[in-house]
C-alpha positions in Angstrom: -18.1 -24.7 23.1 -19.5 -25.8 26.4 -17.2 -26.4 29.2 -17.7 -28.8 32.3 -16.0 -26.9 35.3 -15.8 -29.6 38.0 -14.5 -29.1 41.4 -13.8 -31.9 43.3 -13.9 -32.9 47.0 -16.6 -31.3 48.5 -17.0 -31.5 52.0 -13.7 -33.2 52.0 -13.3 -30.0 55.2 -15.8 -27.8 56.3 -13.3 -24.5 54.4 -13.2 -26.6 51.3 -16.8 -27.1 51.0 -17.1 -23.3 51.4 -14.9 -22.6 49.2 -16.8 -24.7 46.2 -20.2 -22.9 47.0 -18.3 -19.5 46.4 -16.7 -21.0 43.3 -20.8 -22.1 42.4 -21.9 -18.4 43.5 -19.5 -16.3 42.3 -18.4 -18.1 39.5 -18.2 -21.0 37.0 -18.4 -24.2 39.3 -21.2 -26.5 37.4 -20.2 -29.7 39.2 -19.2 -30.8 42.5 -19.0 -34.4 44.6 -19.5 -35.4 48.1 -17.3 -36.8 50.3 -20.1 -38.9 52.1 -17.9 -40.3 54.8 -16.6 -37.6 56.6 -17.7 -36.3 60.2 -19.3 -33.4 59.1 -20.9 -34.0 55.6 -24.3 -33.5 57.4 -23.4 -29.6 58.0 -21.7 -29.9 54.4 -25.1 -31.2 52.7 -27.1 -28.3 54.0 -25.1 -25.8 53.0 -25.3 -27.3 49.0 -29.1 -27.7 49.3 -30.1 -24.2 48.5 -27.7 -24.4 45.1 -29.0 -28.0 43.6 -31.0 -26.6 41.0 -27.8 -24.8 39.3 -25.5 -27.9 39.6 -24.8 -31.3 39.4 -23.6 -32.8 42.6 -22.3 -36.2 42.2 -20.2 -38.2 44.6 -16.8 -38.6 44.9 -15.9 -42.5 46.2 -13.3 -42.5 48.8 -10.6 -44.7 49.6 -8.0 -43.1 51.1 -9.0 -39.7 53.2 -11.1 -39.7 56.3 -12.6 -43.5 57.6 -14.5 -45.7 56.4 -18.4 -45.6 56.6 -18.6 -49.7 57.9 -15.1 -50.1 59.9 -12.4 -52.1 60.6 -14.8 -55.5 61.1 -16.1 -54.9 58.0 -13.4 -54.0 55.4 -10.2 -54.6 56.9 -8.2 -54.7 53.9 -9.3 -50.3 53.3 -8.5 -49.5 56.3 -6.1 -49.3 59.9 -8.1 -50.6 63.4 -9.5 -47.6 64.1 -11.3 -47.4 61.1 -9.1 -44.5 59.0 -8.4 -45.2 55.9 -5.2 -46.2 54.7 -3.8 -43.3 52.7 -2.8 -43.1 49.0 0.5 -43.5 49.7 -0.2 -46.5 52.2 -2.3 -47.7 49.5 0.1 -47.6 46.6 3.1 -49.5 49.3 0.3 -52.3 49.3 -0.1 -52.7 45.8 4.0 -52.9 45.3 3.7 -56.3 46.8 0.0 -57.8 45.2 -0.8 -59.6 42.5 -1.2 -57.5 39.4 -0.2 -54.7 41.8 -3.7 -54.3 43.1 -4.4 -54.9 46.4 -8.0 -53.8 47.2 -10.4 -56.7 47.8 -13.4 -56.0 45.5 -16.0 -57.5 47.5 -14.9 -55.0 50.3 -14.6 -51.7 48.0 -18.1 -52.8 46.6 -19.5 -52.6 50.2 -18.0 -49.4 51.6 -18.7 -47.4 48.2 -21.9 -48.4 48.3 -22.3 -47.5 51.6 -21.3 -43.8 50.8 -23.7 -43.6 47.9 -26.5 -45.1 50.2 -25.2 -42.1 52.9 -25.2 -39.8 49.6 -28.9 -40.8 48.7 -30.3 -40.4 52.4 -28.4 -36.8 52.6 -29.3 -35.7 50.0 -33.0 -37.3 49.0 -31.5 -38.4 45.6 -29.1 -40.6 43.9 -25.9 -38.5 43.0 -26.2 -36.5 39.3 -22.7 -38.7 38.7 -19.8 -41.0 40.0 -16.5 -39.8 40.5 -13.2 -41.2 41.8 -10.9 -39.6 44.9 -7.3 -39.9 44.3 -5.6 -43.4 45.1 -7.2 -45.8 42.4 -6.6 -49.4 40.8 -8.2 -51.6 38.6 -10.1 -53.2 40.9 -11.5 -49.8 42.2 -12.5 -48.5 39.0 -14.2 -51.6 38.1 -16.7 -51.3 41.3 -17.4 -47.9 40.2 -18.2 -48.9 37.1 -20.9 -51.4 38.3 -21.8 -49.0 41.2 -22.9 -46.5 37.8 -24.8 -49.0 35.7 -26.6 -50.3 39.5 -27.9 -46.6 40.3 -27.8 -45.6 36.2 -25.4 -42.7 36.5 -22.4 -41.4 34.3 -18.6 -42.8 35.5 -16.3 -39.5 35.5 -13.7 -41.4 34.2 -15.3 -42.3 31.2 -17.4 -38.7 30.2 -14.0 -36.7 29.4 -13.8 -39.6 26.2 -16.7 -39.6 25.5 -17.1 -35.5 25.1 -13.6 -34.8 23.9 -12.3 -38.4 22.8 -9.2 -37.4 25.5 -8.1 -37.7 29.3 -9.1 -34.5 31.4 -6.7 -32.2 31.1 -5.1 -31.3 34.8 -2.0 -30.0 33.1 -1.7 -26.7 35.6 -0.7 -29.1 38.5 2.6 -29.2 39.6 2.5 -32.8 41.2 4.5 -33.7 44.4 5.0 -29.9 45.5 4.6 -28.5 48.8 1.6 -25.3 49.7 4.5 -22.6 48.4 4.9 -24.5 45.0 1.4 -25.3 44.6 1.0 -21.2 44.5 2.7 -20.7 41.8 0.4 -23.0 39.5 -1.6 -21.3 36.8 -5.0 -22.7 36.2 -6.5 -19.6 34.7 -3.4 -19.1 31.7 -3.7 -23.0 31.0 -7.6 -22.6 31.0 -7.2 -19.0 29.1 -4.7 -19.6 26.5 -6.8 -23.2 26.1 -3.4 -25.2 26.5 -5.4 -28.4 26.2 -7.4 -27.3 22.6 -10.7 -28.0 24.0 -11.9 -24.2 22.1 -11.7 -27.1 18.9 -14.0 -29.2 20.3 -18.3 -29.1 21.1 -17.3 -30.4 24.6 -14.5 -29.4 26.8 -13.9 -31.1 30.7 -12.1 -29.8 33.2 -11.4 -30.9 37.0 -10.8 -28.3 39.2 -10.0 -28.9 43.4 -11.3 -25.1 44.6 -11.7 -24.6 47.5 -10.5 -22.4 51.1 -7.9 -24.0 53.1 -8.2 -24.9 56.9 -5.9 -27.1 59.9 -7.9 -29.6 59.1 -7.0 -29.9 54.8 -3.6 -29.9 55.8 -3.6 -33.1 57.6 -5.9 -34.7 55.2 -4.4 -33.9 51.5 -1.2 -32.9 49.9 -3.5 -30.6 47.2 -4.0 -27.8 49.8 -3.2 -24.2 48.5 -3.5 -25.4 44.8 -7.3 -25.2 45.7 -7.2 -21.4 46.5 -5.5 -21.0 43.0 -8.2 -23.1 41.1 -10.4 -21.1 43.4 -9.2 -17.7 42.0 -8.8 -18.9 38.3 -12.8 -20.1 38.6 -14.3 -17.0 39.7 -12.0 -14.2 37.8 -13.6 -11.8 35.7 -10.9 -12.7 33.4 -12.1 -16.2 33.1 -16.0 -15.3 32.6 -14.1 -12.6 30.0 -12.4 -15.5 28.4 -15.7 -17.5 28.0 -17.1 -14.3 26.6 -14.6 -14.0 23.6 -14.6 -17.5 23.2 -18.8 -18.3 23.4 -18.1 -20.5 26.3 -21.1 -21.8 28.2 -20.2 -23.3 31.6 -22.7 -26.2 32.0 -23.2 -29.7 34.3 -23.1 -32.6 33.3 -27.3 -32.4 34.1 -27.2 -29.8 30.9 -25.5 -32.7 28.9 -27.7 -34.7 26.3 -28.0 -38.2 28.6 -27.6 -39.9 25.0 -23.7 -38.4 24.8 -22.6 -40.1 28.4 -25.1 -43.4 27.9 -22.9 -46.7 27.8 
């Protein structure tokens, strides 16, 4: 079987982008996306550079952590006056009240997630390997993804885990709505181990991971803190790579995948 290990959010904080490369490094992290619009993805870009050749590093579009790439002027309806995003939970009060419970203007997500690919592209010096989603999400926002991916010709995230495993990606080690001390006692290596989602039946198997150190700064930006030093553990434990072993598990990217598989 070969396994997609993803780990999203990278550069999402300067301790969470660390934490990723050592999850690349020292263990089985194939995939990881950029979070272009935060103050210090510059520093966060050149510490990846050296490791592009062993992953794919896509881009995760952002709605709701850090501020947006074109401003208040230019997308009011993402974002508060001074530019931050609103957050997920901001977000999801919105939508109570809209039409079809989506609020997001789609001309205005169009423009600021391109804007992050475009910041992603002249980072980088490429277009990103795929296109993921951060978090808060609607209809409306997985729509412009979906035309961002055909305009740059690049696999949707949401799409890949059907079309390898003809299922939703299994996340089913998080305990959602739990604080840092609950968060520790998730398991992500016995539901990866003991293959609680049957992906040891299948050619493909896809699984989103959030590794990663924690610093001040996660803290005040996400709820998913300390789960990412337990995914973190689970993806660089001998007793995974032991696991794989047994099981003739390859960890690949999605670069690694036949482009015919995730082609519309």
């Amino acid at each position: 079987m070969k396994l997609v290990i993803q780990s999203d959010d990278y550069g999402m904080t300067p301790a969470v982008a660390d934490g990723i490369i050592y999850g690349i490094t020292h263990g089985v992290v194939r995939n990881t996306g950029l979070f272009s619009n935060m103050p210090w993805v510059e520093e966060c870009v050149e510490k990846i550079k050296p490791y592009l050749d062993k992953i794919a590093f896509g881009i995760d579009l952002n709605a709701s952590t850090g501020s947006s790439l074109l401003g208040y002027d230019k997308v009011p309806n993402l974002c508060h006056p001074d530019g931050s995003f609103l957050t997920s939970k901001e977000n999801r009060a919105a939508d109570v009240e809209a039409p079809d419970h989506d609020h997001v203007d789609h001309n205005q997500i169009y423009a600021e997630f391109d804007a992050q690919i475009q910041k992603y592209i002249t980072l980088v010096g490429k277009t990103p390997d795929y296109i993921h989603g951060h978090a808060y999400g609607t209809k409306t926002t997985s729509e412009v993804r979906h035309e961002l991916a055909r305009k740059y010709d690049r696999p949707c995230t949401e799409d890949v885990a059907m079309k390898l495993m003809g299922q939703n990606t299994p996340m089913g080690w998080y305990l959602m709505g739990e604080g840092p001390e609950g968060q520790l006692k998730e398991d992500p290596l016995g539901f990866i181990t003991e293959d609680k989602a049957g992906l040891l039946k299948k050619e493909y198997g896809y699984i989103i991971t959030h590794c990663g150190y924690a610093d001040a700064r996660l803290f005040g930006l996400s709820s998913f803190n300390l789960c990412r030093v337990k995914d973190l553990e689970a993806c660089t434990s001998d007793a995974l790579k032991q696991w794989a072993v047994k099981n003739d598990v390859t960890f690949i990217s999605f670069n690694d995948i036949d482009k015919s598989i995730l082609s519309d």
